[in-house]
C-alpha positions in Angstrom: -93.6 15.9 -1.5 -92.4 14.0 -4.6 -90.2 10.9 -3.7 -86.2 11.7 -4.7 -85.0 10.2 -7.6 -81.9 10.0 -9.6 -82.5 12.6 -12.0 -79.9 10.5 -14.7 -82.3 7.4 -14.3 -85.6 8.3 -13.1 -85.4 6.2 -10.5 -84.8 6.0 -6.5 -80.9 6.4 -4.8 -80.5 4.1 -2.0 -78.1 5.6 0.8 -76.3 2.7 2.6 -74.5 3.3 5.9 -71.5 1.2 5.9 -69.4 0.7 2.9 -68.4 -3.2 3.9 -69.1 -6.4 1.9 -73.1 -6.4 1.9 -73.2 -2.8 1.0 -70.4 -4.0 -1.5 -73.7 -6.7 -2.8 -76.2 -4.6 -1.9 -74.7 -2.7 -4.6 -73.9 -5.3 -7.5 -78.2 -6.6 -6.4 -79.1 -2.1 -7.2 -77.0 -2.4 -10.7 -79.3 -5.0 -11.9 -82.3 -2.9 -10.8 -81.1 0.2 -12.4 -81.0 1.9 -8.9 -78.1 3.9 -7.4 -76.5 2.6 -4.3 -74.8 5.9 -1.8 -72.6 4.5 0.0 -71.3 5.6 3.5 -67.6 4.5 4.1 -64.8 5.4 6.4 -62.4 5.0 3.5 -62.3 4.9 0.1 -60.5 1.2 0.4 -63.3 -0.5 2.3 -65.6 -2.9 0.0 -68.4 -1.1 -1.1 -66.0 2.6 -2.0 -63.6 -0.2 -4.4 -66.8 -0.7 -6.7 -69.6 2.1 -6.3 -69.7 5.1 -7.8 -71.5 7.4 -5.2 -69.2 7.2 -2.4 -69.0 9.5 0.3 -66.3 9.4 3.0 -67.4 10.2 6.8 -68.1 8.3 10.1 -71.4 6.8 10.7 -71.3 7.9 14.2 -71.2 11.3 12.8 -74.5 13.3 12.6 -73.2 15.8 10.1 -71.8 12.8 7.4 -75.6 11.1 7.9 -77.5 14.0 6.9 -75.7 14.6 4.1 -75.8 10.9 2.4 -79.2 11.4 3.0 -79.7 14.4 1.3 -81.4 13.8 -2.4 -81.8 10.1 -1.1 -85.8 8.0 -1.3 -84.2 6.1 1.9 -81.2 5.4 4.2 -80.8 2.0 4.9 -77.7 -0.2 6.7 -75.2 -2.9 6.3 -74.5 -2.4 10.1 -76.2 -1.8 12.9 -73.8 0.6 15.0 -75.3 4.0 14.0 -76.6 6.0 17.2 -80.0 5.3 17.9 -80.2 9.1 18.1 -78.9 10.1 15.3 -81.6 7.4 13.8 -84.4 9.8 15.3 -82.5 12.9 14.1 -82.7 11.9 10.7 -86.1 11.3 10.7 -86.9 14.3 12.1 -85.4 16.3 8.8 -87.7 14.3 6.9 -85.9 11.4 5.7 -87.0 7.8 5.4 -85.0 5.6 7.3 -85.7 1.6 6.8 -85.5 0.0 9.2 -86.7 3.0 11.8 -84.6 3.7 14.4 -87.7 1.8 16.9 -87.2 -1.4 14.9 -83.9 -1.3 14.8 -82.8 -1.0 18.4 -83.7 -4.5 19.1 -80.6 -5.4 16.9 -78.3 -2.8 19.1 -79.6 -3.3 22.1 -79.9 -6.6 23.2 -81.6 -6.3 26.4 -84.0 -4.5 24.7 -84.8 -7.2 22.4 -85.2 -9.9 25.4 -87.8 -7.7 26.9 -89.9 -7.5 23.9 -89.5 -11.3 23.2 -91.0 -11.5 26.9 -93.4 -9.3 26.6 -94.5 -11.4 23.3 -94.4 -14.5 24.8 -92.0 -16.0 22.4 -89.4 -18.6 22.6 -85.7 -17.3 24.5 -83.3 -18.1 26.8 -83.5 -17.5 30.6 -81.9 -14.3 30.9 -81.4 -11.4 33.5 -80.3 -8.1 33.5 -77.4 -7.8 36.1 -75.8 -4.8 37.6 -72.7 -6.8 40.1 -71.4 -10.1 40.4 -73.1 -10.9 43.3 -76.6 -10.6 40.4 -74.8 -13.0 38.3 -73.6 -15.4 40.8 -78.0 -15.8 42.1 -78.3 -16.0 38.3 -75.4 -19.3 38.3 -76.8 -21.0 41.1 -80.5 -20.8 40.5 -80.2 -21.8 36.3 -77.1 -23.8 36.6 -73.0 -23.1 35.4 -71.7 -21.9 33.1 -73.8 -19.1 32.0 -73.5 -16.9 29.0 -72.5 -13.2 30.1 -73.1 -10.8 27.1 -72.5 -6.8 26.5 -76.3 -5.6 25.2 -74.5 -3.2 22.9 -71.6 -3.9 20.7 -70.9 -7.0 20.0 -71.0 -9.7 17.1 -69.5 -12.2 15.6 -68.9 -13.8 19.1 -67.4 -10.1 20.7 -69.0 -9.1 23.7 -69.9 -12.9 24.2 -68.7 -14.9 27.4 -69.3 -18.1 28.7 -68.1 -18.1 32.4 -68.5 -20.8 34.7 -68.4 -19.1 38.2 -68.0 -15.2 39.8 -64.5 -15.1 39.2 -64.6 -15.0 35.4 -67.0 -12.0 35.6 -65.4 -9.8 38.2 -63.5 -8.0 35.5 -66.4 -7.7 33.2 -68.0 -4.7 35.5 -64.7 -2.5 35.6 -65.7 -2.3 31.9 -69.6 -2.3 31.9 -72.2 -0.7 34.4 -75.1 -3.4 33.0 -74.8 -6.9 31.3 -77.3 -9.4 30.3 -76.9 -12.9 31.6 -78.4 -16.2 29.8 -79.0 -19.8 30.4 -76.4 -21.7 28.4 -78.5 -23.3 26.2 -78.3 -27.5 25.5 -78.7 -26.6 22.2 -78.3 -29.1 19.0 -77.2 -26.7 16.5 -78.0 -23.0 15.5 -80.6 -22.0 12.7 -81.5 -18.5 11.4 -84.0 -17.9 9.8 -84.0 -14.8 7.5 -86.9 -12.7 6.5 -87.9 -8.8 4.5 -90.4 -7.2 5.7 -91.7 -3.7 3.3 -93.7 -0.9 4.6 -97.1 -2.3 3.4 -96.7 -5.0 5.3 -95.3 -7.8 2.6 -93.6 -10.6 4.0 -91.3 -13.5 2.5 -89.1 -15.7 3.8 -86.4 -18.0 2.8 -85.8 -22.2 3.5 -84.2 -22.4 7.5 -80.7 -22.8 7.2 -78.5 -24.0 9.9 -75.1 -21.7 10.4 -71.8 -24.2 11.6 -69.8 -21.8 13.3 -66.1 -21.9 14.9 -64.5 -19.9 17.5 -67.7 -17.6 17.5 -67.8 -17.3 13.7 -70.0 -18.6 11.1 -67.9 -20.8 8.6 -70.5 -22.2 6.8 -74.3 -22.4 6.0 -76.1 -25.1 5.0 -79.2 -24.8 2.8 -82.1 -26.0 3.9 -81.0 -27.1 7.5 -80.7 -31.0 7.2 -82.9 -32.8 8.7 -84.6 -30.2 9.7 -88.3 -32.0 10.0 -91.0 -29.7 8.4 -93.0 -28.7 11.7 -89.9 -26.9 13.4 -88.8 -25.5 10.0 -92.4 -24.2 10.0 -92.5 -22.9 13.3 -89.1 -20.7 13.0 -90.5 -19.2 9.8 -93.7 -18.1 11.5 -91.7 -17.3 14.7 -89.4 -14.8 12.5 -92.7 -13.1 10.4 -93.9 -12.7 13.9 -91.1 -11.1 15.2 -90.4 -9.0 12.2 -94.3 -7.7 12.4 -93.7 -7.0 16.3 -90.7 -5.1 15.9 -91.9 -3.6 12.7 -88.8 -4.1 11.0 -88.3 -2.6 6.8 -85.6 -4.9 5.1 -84.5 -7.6 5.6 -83.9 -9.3 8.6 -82.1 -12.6 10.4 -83.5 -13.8 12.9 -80.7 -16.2 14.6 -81.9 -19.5 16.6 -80.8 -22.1 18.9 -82.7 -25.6 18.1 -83.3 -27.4 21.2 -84.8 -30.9 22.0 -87.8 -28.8 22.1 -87.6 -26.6 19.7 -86.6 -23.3 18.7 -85.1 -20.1 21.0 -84.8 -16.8 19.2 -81.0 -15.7 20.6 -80.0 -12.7 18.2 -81.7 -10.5 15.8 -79.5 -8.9 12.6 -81.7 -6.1 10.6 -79.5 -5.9 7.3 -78.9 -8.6 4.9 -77.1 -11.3 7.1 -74.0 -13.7 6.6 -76.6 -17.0 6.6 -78.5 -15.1 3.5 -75.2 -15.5 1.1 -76.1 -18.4 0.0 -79.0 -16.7 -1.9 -77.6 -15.0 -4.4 -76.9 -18.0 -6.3 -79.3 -20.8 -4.5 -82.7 -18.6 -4.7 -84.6 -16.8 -6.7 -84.1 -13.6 -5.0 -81.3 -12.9 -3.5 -81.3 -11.2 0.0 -79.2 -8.2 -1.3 -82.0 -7.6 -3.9 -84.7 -8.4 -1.2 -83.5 -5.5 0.6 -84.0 -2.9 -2.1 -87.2 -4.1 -2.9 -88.3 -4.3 0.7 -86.7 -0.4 1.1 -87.7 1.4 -2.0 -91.7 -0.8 -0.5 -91.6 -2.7 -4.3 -93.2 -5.9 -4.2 -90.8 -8.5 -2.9 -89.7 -11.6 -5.0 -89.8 -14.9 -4.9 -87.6 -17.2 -2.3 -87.5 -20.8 -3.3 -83.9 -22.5 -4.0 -82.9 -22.9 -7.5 -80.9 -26.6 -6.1 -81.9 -29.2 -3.9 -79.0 -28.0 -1.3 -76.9 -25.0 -1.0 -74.0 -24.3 0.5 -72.1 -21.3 1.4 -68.4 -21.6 3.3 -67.0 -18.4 4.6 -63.2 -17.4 3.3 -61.3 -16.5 6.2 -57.9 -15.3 6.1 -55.4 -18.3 6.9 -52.0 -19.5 6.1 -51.9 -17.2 2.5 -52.9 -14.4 4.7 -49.7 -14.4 7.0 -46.7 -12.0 6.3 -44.0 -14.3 3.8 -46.7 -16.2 2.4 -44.7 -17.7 -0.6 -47.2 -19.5 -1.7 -49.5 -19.4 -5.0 -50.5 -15.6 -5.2 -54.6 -15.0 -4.5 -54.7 -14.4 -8.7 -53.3 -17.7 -9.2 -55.5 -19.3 -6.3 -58.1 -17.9 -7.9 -57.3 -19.1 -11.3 -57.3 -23.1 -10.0 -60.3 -22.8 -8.0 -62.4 -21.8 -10.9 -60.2 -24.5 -13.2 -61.2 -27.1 -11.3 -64.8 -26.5 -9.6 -66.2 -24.3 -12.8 -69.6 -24.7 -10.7 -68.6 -23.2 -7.5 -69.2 -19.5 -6.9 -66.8 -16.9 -5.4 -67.4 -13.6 -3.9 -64.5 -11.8 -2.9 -64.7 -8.6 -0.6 -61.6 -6.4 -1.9 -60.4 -6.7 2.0 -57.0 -6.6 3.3 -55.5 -10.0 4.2 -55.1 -10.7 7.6 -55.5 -13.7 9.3 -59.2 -14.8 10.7 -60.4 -12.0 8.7 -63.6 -12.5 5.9 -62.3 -12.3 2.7 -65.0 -14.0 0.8 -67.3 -16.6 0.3 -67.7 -19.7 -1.9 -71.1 -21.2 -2.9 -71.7 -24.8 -4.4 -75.4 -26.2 -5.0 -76.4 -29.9 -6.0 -78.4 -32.6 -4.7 -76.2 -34.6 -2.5 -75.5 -32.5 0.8 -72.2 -34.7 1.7 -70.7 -34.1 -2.1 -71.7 -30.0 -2.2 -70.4 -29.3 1.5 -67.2 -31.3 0.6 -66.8 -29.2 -2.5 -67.5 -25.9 -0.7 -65.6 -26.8 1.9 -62.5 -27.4 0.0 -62.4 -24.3 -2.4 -62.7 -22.1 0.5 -60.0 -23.7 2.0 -57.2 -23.3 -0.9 -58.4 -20.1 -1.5 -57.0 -19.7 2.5 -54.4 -21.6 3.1 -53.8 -22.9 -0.5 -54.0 -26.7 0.8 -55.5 -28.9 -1.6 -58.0 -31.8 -0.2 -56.8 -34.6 -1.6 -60.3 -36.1 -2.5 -59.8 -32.9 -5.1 -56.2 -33.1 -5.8 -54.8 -31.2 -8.8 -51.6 -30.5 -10.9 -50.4 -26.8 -10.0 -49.6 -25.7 -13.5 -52.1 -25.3 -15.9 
């Protein structure tokens, strides 16, 4: 059976469940390729439907909408994770390629899934249990020590379906909601890493510097490229760690592999099989960016090279703040955006086409150099005017230009 191909290019369609801001760069990485991104969005004002030109409208939890993105597509790929693991397996059954497989990608959906493979491995975790009552939890507590982390195995990111607790009463409620949760050791970690990896059919592998994620209120606001002071044998060991893990699981695309760094080294907590908020930073601070790693690691090309194109890189999140709230009265987001690029002409923005609201991503900024104190600071502040429109005074400026 000849492989699809856009018959007004020659070349293959990528179908994309998910039409938020990594299918949105997924598809600007496909332009450069000459490949067509299909795009599955609930509306035609998310991300991805503001800028691509195959867009189809429909639900990913629909079985109906996914066979017919598929349809004429080489492969179906994701910039989520939420689709039903059995509509996964019904696709494949009509004889479409899906990357990553619906047997990969479970261990992203399901985390209790992934801690039993990571056991059955042998590699690095957290104490965990599966629990079914508090009374489960509460052995869990006294035998590994309060608090505990109490997470939902399907569902959650960006710090949903996350809870620390520190005794029975905190989780009483938790079961009026879930029949099974997964328990963990609270972790005395030092920081959190990820390390992000693509994986192709044939077995390719490549992976990108260890960055460490800074996160706030169970969000990542910035990344910090290559983790500093990172020493070279644990920076090592998480890259092999994430190859191994992406061979295990079997994984097509790219994939972060998120980490806590202890005194003793590194514990694998969460698994993302998509490109990943830590991997922004590439599209200006590597030689291949992840959103173009992806494709190639889909479509089985040969993948690219990974090394950083500065010293340090860093990426800080946008997320909605002051100029988000009703009666901002503030400068408007074009004039924000006309003095952030007056007066750091080397920083980069990316912004999502979202609707403002506070807390929400609305973009990212990335600055590279050689002094990790100088970039962050720079980063740092040009994500924060573009939010709240506060200037830093180490980078005051006039407001009319």
């Amino acid at each position: 059976m000849a492989t699809p191909v856009d018959p007004r290019t020659g070349l293959p369609v990528v179908a994309m469940v998910g039409g938020g801001q990594l299918a949105r760069m997924t598809h600007q990485a496909a332009v450069a390729l000459g490949q067509s991104l299909r795009v599955l969005s609930t509306g035609p004002d998310e991300s991805a439907a503001l800028v691509a030109a195959d867009v189809r409208l429909g639900d990913h939890r629909d079985l109906d909408a996914l066979l017919a993105l598929a349809e004429g597509a080489t492969v179906v790929t994701f910039d989520h994770e939420h689709v039903p693991t059995e509509h996964l397996c019904a696709l494949e059954a009509a004889g479409h390629r899906v990357a990553p497989g619906p047997d990969a990608l479970v261990h992203a959906q399901d985390k209790l899934v992934l801690r039993r493979a990571l056991a059955a491995a042998g590699e690095p975790q957290p104490v965990w249990a599966e629990v079914a009552s508090v009374a489960e939890v509460a052995a869990f507590g006294d035998r590994h020590g309060w608090p505990v982390v109490v997470k939902t195995p399907r569902g959650g990111y960006d710090g949903r379906g996350v809870f620390v607790v520190d005794g029975v009463d905190d989780v009483a409620g938790l079961f009026g909601r879930y029949d099974v949760l997964l328990v963990e050791q609270r972790v005395p970690m030092v920081r959190e890493l990820s390390a992000l990896v693509a994986r192709s059919p044939f077995g390719q592998v490549a992976v990108w510097p260890v960055v460490e994620t800074v996160q706030r209120d169970g969000i990542n606001t910035e990344v910090l490229a290559p983790a500093p002071g990172l020493d070279k044998d644990t920076a090592t060991a998480a890259q092999e760690l994430a190859v191994r893990v992406a061979d295990r699981v079997g994984v097509v695309g790219v994939m972060a592999v998120e980490l806590f760094e202890t005194a003793d080294g590194v514990l694998v907590n969460e698994l993302a099989m998509r490109p990943h908020n830590s991997g922004h930073w590439t599209i200006e601070g590597s030689r291949t960016s992840q959103f173009e790693q992806h494709l190639r690691a889909v479509l089985d090309y040969p993948l690219g090279a990974t090394g950083m194109t500065a010293p340090v890189v860093v990426m800080a999140n946008v997320l909605g703040g002051r100029a988000a709230e009703e009666g901002w009265t503030g400068p408007s987001l074009d004039e924000r955006v006309h003095h952030l690029m007056a007066h750091w002409p080397d920083v980069k923005l990316h912004w999502y086409g979202k609707g403002q609201r506070p807390g929400r991503k609305l973009g990212h900024v990335t600055a590279l150099g050689a002094d990790l104190d100088e970039v962050r600071a720079r980063a740092a502040a040009a994500a924060r005017y573009l939010a709240d429109g506060e200037v830093d005074p180490a980078f005051a400026f006039p407001t009319e230009h």
